[in-house]
LUMROMI-930562 format. One record per residue: residue in three letters; x negated, y negated, z negated of N, C-alpha, C in turn. Coordinates in pm, whole numbers, plus 50000, padded with zeros to 5 digits. Example, Ala and Ser with C-alpha at 12.3 -4.5 7.8 and 13.67 -1.06 7.14 Angstrom:
BEGIN
res, n_X, n_Y, n_Z, ca_X, ca_Y, ca_Z, c_X, c_Y, c_Z
ALA, 48681, 50569, 49220, 48770, 50450, 49220, 48680, 50330, 49220
SER, 48715, 50225, 49292, 48633, 50106, 49286, 48710, 49997, 49213
//
This chain:
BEGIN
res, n_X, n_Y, n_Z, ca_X, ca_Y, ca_Z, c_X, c_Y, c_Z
UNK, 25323, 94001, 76335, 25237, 94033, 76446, 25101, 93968, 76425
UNK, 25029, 94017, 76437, 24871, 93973, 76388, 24821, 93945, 76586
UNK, 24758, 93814, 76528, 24699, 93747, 76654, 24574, 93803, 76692
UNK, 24561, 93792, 76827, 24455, 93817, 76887, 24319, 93723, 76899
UNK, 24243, 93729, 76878, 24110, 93635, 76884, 24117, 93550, 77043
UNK, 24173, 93578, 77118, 24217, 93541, 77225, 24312, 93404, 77251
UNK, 24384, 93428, 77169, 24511, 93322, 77126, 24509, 93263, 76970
UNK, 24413, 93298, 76907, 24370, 93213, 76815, 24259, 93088, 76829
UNK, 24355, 92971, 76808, 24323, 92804, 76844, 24168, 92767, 76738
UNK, 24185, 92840, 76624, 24074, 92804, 76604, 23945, 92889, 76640
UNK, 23955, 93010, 76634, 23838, 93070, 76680, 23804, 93021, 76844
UNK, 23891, 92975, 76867, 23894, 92901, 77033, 23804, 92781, 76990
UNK, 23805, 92715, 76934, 23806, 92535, 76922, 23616, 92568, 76858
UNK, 23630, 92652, 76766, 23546, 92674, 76704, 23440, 92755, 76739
UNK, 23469, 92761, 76847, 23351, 92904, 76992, 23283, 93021, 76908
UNK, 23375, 93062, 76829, 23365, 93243, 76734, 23340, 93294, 76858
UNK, 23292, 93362, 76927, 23269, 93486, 76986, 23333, 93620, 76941
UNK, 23413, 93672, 76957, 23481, 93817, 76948, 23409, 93911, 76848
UNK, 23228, 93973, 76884, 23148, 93996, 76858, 23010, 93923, 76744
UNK, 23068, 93812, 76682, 22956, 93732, 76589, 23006, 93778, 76480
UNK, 22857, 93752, 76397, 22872, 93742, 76221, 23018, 93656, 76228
UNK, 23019, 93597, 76232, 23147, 93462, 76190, 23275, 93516, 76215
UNK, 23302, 93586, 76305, 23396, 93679, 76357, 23425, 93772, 76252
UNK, 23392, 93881, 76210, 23366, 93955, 76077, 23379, 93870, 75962
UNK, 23340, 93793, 75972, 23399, 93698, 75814, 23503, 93684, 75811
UNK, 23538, 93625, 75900, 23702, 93590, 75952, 23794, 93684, 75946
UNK, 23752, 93804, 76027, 23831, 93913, 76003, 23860, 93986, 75835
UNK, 23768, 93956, 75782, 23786, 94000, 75631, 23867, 93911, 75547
UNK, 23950, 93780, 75625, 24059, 93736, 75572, 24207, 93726, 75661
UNK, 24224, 93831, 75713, 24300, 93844, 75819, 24436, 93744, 75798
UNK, 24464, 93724, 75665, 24588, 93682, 75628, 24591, 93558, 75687
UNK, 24491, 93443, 75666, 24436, 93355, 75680, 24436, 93277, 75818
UNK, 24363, 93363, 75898, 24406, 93372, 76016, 24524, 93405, 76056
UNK, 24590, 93449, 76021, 24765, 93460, 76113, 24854, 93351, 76044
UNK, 24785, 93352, 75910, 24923, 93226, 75877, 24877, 93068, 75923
UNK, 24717, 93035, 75959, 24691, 92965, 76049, 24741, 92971, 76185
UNK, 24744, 93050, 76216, 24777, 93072, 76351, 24893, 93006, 76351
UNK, 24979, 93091, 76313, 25152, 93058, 76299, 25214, 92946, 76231
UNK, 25143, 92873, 76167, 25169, 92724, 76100, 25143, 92628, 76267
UNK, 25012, 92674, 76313, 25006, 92582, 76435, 25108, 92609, 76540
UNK, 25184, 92736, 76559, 25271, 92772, 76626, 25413, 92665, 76605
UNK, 25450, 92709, 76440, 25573, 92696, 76396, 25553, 92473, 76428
UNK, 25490, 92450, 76370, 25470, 92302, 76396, 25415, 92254, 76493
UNK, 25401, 92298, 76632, 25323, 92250, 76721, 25406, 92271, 76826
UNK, 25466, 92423, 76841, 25506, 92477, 76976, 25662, 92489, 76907
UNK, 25705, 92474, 76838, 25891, 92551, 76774, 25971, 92596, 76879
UNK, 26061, 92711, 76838, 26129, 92761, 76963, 26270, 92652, 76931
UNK, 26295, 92562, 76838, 26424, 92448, 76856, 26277, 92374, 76756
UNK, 26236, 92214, 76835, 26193, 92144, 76800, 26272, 92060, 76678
UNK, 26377, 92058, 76715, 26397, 91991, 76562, 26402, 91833, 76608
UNK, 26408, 91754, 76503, 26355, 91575, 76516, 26307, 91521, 76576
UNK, 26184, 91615, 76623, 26023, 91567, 76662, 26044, 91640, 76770
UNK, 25981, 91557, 76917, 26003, 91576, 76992, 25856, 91682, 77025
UNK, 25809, 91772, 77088, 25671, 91890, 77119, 25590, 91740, 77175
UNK, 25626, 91654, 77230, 25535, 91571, 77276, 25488, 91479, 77170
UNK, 25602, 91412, 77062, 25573, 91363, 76957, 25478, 91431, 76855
UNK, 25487, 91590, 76864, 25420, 91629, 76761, 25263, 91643, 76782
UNK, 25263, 91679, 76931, 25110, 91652, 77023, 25051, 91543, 77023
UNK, 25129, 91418, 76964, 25090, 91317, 76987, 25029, 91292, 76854
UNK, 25103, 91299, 76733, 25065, 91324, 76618, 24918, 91422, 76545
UNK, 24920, 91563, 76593, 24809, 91643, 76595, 24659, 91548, 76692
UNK, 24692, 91540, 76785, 24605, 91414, 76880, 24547, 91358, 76816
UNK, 24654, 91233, 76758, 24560, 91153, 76656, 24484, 91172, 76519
UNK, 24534, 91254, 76428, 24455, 91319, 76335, 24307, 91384, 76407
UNK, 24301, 91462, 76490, 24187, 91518, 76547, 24109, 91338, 76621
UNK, 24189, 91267, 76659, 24043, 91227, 76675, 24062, 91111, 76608
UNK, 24100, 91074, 76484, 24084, 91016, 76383, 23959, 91038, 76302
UNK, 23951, 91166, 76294, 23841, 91301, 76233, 23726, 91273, 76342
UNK, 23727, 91234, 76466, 23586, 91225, 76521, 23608, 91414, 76556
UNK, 23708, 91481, 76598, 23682, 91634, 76622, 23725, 91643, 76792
UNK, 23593, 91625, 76881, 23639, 91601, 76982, 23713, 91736, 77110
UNK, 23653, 91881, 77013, 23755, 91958, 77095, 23885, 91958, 77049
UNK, 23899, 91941, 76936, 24045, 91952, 76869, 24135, 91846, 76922
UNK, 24086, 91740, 76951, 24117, 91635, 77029, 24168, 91668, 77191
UNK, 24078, 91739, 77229, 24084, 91793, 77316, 24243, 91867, 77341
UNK, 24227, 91971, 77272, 24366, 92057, 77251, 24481, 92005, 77228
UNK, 24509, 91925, 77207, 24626, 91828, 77138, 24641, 91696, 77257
UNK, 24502, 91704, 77288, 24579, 91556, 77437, 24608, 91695, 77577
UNK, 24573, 91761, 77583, 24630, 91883, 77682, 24805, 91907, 77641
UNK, 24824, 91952, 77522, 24989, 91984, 77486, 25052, 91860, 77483
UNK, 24998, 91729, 77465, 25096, 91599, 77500, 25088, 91562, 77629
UNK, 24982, 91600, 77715, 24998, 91547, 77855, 25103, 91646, 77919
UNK, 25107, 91819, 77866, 25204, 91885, 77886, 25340, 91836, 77889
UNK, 25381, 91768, 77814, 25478, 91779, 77714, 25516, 91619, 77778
UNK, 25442, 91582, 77912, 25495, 91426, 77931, 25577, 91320, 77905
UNK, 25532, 91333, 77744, 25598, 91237, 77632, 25516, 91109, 77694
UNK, 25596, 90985, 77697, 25613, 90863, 77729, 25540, 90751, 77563
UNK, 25475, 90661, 77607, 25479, 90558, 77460, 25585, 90533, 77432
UNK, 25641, 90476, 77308, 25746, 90453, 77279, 25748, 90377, 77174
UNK, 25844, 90269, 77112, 25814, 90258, 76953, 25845, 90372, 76837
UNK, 25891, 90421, 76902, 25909, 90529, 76821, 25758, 90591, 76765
UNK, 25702, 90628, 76873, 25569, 90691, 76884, 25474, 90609, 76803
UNK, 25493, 90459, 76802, 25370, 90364, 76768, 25415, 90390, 76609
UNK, 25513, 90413, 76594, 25581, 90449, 76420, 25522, 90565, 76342
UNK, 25529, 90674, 76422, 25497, 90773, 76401, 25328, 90799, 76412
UNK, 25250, 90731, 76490, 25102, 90671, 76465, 25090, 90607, 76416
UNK, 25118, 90486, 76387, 25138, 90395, 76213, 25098, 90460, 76116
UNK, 25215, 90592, 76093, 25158, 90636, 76011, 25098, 90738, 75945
UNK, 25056, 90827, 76071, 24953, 90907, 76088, 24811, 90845, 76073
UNK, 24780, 90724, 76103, 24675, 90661, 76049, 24675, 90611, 75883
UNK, 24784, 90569, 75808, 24811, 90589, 75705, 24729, 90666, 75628
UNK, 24799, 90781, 75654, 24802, 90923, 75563, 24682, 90990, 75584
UNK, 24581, 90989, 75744, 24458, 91023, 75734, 24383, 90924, 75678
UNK, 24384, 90773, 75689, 24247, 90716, 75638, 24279, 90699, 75501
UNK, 24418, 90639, 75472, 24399, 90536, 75346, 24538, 90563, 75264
UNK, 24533, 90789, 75255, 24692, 90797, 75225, 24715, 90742, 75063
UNK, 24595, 90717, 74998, 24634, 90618, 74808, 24722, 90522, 74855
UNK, 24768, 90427, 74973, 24736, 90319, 75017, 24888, 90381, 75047
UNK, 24939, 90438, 75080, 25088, 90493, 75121, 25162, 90439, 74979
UNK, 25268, 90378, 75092, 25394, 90315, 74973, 25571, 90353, 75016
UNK, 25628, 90332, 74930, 25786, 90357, 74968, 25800, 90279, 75156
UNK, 25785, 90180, 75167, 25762, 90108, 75267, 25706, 90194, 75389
UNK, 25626, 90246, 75390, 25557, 90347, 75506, 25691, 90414, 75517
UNK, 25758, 90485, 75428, 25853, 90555, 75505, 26006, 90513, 75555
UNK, 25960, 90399, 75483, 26104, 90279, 75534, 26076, 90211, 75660
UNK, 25975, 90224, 75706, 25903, 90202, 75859, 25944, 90298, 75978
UNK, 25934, 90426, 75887, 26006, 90607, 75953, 26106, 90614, 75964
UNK, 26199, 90537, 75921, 26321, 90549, 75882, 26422, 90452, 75993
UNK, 26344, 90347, 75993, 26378, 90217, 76097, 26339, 90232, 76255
UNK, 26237, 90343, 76266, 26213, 90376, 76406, 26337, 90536, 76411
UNK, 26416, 90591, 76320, 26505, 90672, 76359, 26487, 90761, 76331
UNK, 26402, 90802, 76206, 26332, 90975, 76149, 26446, 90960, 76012
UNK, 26502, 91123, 76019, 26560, 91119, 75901, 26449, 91167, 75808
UNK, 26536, 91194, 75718, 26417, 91288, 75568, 26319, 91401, 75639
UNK, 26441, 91491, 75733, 26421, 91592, 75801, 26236, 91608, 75861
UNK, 26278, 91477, 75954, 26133, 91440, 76048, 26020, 91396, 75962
UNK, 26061, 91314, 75837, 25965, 91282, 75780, 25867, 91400, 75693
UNK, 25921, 91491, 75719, 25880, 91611, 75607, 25805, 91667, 75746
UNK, 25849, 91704, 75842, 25739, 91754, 75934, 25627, 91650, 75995
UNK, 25674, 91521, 75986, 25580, 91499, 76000, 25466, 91467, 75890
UNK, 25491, 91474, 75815, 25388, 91491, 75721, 25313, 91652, 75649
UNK, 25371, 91729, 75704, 25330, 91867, 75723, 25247, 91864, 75858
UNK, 25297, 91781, 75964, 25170, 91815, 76077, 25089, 91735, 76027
UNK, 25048, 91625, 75994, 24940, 91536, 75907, 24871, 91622, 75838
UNK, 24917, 91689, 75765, 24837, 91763, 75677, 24748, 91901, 75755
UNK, 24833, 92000, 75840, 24786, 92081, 75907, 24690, 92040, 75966
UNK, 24697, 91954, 76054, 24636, 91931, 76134, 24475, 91865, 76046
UNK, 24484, 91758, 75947, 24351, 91740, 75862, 24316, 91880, 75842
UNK, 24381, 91971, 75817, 24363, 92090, 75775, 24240, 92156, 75842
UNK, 24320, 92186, 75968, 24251, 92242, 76112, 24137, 92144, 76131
UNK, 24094, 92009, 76105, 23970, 91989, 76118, 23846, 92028, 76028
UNK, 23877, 92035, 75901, 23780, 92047, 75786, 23762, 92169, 75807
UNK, 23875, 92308, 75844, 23858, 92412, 75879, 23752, 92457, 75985
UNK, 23804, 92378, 76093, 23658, 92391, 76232, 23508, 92321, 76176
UNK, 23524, 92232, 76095, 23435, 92175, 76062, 23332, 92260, 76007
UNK, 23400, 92335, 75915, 23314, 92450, 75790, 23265, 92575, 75865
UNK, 23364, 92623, 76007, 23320, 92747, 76081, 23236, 92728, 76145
UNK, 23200, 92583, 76253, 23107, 92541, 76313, 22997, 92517, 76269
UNK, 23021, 92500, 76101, 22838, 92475, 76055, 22819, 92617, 76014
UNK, 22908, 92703, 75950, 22855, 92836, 75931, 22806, 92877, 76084
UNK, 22859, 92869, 76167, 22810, 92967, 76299, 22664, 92884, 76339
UNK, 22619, 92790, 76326, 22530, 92693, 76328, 22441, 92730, 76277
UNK, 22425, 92789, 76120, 22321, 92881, 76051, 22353, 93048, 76030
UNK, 22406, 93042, 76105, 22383, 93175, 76153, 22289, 93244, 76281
//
């Protein structure tokens, strides 16, 4: 099912207009856009969350965005955890541990970081998504980053 410009988070985040040059670019990689789309779906919203709790993973996307200094993306991600009235937890401070990790100083990642994941109660399972939302989510900033300066000189 191919997404609508409507319900696509980044042309949202990234204020594409329906009607802009930037819009038309975009559209000439349609693929791009839906498997963005649906990566933020499949890891953000899951119809069986899995390990990670929708509030844990909001909490996770959260901090990458404003790790990045990306203050709508930030935006979007403290909305689905305030949704999602996930509680602090140690669990949570584990799972931000080392989401700060892996965005500032991931050379700096050792066996130990995930023996940290492991001791707050993440199997292999969790550790693999969460390091797939780490990544998406850096993803989704450098992404808004590059559309916002194209629409900028445009």
């Amino acid at each position: 099912m191919a997404d609508s410009h409507e319900d696509d988070v980044v042309d949202r985040l990234a204020g594409i207009a329906p009607d802009s040059p930037l819009a038309a670019l975009r559209a000439r990689r349609p693929e791009a856009r839906q498997h963005t789309q649906a990566s933020h779906r499949v890891l953000l919203d899951p119809s069986v969350p899995g390990g990670l709790t929708l509030g844990e993973r909001a909490a996770v996307a959260r901090r990458v965005a404003e790790l990045n200094a990306d203050p709508a993306l930030t935006a979007h991600y403290a909305a689905l955890l305030a949704d999602s009235g996930e509680a602090p937890s140690p669990r949570l401070t584990a799972l931000l541990r080392h989401v700060d990790r892996l965005t500032l100083e991931p050379r700096a990642a050792t066996p130990a970081d995930l023996d940290a994941l492991r001791a707050a109660g993440l199997g292999e399972r969790e550790i693999v998504t969460l390091s797939q939302l780490v990544a998406f989510a850096n993803h989704q900033v450098r992404m808004l980053a590059g559309l916002r300066l194209l629409g900028a000189a445009a």
